[in-house]
N, C-alpha and C positions, 0 to 999 in steps of 0.2 A: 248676534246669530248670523249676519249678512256674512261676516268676516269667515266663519267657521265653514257656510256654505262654499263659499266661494274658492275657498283654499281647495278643495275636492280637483275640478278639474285640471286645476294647475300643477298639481301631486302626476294626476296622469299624464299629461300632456309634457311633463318632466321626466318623467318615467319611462315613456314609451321606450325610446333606444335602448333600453340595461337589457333586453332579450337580445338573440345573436340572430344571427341572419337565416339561421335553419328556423329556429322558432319561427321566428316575423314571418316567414315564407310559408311554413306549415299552416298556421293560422287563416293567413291572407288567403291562400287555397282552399283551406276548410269554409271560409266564410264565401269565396265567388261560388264554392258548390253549393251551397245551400240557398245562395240567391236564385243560380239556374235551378234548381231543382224545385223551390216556388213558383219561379215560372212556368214550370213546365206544369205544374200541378194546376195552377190556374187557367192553363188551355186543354184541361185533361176533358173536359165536357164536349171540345170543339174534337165532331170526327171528321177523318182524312179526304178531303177530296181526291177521288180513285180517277188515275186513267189506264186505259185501255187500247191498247194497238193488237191487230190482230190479220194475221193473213190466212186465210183458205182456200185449198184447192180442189177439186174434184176431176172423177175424170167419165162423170155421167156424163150424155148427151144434153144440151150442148155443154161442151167442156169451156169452163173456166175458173177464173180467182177471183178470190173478192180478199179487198183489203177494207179494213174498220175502224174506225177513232172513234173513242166514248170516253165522255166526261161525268163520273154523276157521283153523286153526294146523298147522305141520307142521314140528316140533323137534327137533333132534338133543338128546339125553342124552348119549350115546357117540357119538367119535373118537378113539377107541385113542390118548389124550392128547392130542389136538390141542386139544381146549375147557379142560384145564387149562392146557397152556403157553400159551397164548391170552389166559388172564386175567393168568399170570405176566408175558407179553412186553408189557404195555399197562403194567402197574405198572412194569419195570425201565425199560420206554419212560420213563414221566416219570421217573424217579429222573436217568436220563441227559440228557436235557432241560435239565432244572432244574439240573441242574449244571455245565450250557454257558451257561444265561442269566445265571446265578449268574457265573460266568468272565469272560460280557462285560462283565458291570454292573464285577469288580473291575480287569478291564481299562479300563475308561472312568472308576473313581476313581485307579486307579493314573497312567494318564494326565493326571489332573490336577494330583496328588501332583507328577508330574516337571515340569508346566511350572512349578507354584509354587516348586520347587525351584530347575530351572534360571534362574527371573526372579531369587530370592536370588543365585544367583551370578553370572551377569551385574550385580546390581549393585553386587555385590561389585568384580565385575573394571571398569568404572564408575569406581570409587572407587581402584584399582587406575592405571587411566590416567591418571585427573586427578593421581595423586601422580607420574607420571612424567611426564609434561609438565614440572609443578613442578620437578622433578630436571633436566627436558632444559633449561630456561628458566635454573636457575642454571647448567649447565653451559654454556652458549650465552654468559652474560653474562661466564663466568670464558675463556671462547676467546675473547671479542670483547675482553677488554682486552687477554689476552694478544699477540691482532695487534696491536690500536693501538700497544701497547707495543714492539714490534719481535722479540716472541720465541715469537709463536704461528702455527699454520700457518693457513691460508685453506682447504686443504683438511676439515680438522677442523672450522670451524667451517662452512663448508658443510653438511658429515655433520652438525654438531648443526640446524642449521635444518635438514634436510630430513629428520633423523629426530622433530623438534616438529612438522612438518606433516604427517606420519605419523598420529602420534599424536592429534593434533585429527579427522585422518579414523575413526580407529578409532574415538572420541568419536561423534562421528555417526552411527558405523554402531551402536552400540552400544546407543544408542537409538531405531533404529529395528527392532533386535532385541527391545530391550524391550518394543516396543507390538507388535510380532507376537506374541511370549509370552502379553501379555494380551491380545489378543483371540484369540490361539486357547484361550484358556485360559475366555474367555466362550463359548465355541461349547458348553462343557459345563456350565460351573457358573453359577450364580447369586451366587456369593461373590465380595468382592475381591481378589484374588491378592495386595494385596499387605499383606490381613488376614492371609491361612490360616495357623494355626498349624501349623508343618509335625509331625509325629510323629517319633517318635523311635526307632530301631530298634536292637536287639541281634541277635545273630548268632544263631542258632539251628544244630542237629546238621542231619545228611547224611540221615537215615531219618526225621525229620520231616519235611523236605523234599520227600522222595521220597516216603513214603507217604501223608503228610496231603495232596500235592498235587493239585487239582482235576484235572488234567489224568489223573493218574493213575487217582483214583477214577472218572473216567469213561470208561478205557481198560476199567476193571474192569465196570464198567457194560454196556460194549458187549460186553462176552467172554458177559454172562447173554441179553442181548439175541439176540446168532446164534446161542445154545445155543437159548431158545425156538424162534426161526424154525427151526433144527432141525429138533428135536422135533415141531413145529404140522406143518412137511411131511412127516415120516413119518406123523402122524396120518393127515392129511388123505389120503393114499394106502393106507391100512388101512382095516377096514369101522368102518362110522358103523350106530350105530341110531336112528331116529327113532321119536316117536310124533307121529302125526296125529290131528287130526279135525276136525270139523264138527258143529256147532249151525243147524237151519234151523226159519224159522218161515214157513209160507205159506199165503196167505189169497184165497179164490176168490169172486171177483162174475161169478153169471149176469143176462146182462140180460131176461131170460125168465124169468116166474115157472112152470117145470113141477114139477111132481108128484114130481118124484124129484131133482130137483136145488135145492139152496138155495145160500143162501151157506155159505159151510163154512173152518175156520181149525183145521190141523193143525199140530206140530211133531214135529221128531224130529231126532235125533242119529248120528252116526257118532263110531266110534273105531277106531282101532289102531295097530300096532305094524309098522317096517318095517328090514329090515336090509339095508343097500346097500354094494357093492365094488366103487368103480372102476376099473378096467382102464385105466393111461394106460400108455401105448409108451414115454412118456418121465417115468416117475414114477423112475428109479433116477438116472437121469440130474439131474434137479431136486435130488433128494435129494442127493446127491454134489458137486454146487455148492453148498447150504447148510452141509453139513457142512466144506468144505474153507473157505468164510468164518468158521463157526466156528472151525476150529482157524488163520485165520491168525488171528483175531484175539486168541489165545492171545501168536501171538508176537510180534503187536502191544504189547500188554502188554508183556511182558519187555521189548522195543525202548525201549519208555516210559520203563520204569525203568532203561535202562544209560543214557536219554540226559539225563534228569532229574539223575542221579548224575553225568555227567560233565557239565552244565551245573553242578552246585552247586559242584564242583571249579575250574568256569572262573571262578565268583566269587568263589571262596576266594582263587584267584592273585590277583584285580585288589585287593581288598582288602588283600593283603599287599604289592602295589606302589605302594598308596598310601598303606600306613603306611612304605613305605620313603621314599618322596616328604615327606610329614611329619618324619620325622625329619630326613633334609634343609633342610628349612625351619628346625624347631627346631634347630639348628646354626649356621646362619646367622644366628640371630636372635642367639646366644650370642657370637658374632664382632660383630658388629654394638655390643653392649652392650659389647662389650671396646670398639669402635673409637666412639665414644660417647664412652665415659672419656678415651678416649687424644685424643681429638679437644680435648672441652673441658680439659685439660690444655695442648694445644698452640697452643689461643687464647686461653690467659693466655702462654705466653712468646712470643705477637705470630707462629709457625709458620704458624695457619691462621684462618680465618674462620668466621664465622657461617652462612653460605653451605654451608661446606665440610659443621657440623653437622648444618644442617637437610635436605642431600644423605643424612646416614647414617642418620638419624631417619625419611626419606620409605623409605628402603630398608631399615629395618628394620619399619615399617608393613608396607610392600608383602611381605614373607614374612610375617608375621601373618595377613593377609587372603588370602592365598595358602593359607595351611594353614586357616582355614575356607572356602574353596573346596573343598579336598582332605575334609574333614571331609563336607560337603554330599554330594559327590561320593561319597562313602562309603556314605550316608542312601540316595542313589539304588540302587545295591547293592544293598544290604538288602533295601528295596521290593522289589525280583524274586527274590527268595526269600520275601516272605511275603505278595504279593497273590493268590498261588496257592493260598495254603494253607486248607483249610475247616478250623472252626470249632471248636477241640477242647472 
């Protein structure tokens, strides 16, 4: 099990580069905003220390100006927990965040992972056509003597020309599948698709799945998050204490030189202490809307986890229908090897041709490649069971 865990990170940490440089960059961007923006949410409680510069003139007796600097602040300490869930709901904010951008980035390699995938089996199946052509081509040439000869039908060989003209168009399309592959495959990466070494995947348990998965951990995420907002609303509707003050310094020019007046430069300060209770009409109300998102998001969770478990279940079937599909193949191939033998055997006593063998050789190919098809197809599987999973 240590084996299977461990392989996880290495997949990512292998992977990182196959996105291109707009990606890698979008992301890294998405993700420093979301940093700053927790931080800022976490000093959303701390209010601005205000200053103040200010000149006045008059031109009463005695005429002068007064200039003034003031510093003053006016800070809640207490809200009956709103400024602790406050700092808590800006932290669980970015944990949840970062574990959606984290999600997109392995959505957009997993995405990659599948088109380099699917371009291997396309040109698998490729390689697949052209052996049936070859197959339609002897079979076409073994109906075309047989009419010349007087003992074949004209319908059959029709059906084999029009099932080789078939197959020439499948040829065609098949490669015009392969350059959409790769260029949707360049709209992400920088790499050549038809470099990527593709990774290798083992199956991993049902509670790995579920619990290490991203989607999860961020369902978990969001249940801390409407628990803050909670909590911050019943604060925020409970009394707050504040302290205030003010720092002032003011400086007076008479433009009159009298006897009892000069110029003159004082300071002095304020302080205190304030406890405030809002009376909203609709504070129970607010309240009872957070708390009821908090508790769906309770069963949003659970939801997550029955549908994670029955997703991991729906891959367990496609996987075991396509080791049934292989074993078929592997079957075929063993009839095949019999009828090989039996073949070259029956073109020493003059029975069958050359022809006839290289028909059972292109069809024993064609399940071979057929079952690495199925194999790939497999590979792709997997991948949706572990581009989810963070990072044990």
């Amino acid at each position: 099990m240590l084996k299977k865990l461990l392989f996880l990170p290495v997949f990512l940490f292998s992977y990182q580069n196959i996105l291109n440089n707009y990606k890698n960059n979008e992301l890294n961007l998405e993700k420093n905003y979301s940093i700053e923006n927790s931080k800022e949410l976490g000093k959303s409680w701390l209010n601005p220390i205000n200053f103040n510069y200010s000149i006045n003139k008059t031109n009463l007796n005695p005429k002068h100006y007064t200039k003034s600097f003031t510093i003053s602040i006016n800070q809640p300490v207490f809200k009956s927990g709103a400024i602790y869930y406050s700092i808590k709901y800006a932290k669980n904010l970015r944990s949840y965040n970062l574990k959606n951008i984290e999600l997109k980035k392995r959505e957009l390699i997993k995405n990659a992972i599948d088109l380099a995938i699917d371009y291997k089996i396309n040109l698998i199946n490729k390689k697949i056509i052209k052996l049936n052509i070859e197959n339609t081509k002897i079979d076409i040439q073994k109906k075309k003597e047989a009419f010349l000869n007087g003992v074949g039908d004209s319908t059959l060989l029709n059906d084999a020309v029009l099932k080789l003209n078939s197959l020439k168009l499948n040829l065609a399309d098949m490669d015009l599948t392969l350059f959409k592959l790769k260029k949707n495959f360049e709209k992400i990466s920088s790499l050549d698709i038809e470099k990527v070494d593709l990774p290798y995947f083992k199956l991993i348990e049902k509670k790995d799945y579920v619990n290490k998965n991203l989607e999860y951990l961020s369902a978990r995420d969001n249940i801390k998050i409407k628990k803050d907002l909670y909590k911050m609303n019943i604060g925020d509707n409970l009394f707050s204490i504040n302290i205030n003050g003010n720092y002032n310094v003011v400086k007076n020019n008479y433009k009159e030189n009298l006897p009892n007046l000069d110029e003159s430069t004082y300071n002095y300060y304020n302080i205190g202490i304030s406890l405030n209770y809002p009376l909203r009409f609709n504070a129970l109300n607010s309240i009872e809307k957070t708390k009821i998102d908090y508790l769906k998001s309770r069963i949003e969770l659970n939801d997550k986890k029955n549908e994670l478990s029955k997703e991991y279940e729906s891959y367990i079937r496609e996987l075991q229908n396509i080791d049934k599909k292989i074993k078929i193949y592997t079957e075929n191939i063993k009839i095949y090897n019999s009828l090989i033998t039996s073949t070259k055997d029956a073109i020493k006593g003059g029975d069958a041709t050359p022809l006839d063998l290289e028909i059972m050789r292109n069809s024993k190919q064609t399940s071979e490649l057929n079952i690495k098809i199925l194999r790939l197809q497999k590979q792709k599987i997997l991948l949706n069971l572990y581009y989810k999973l963070s990072v044990f």
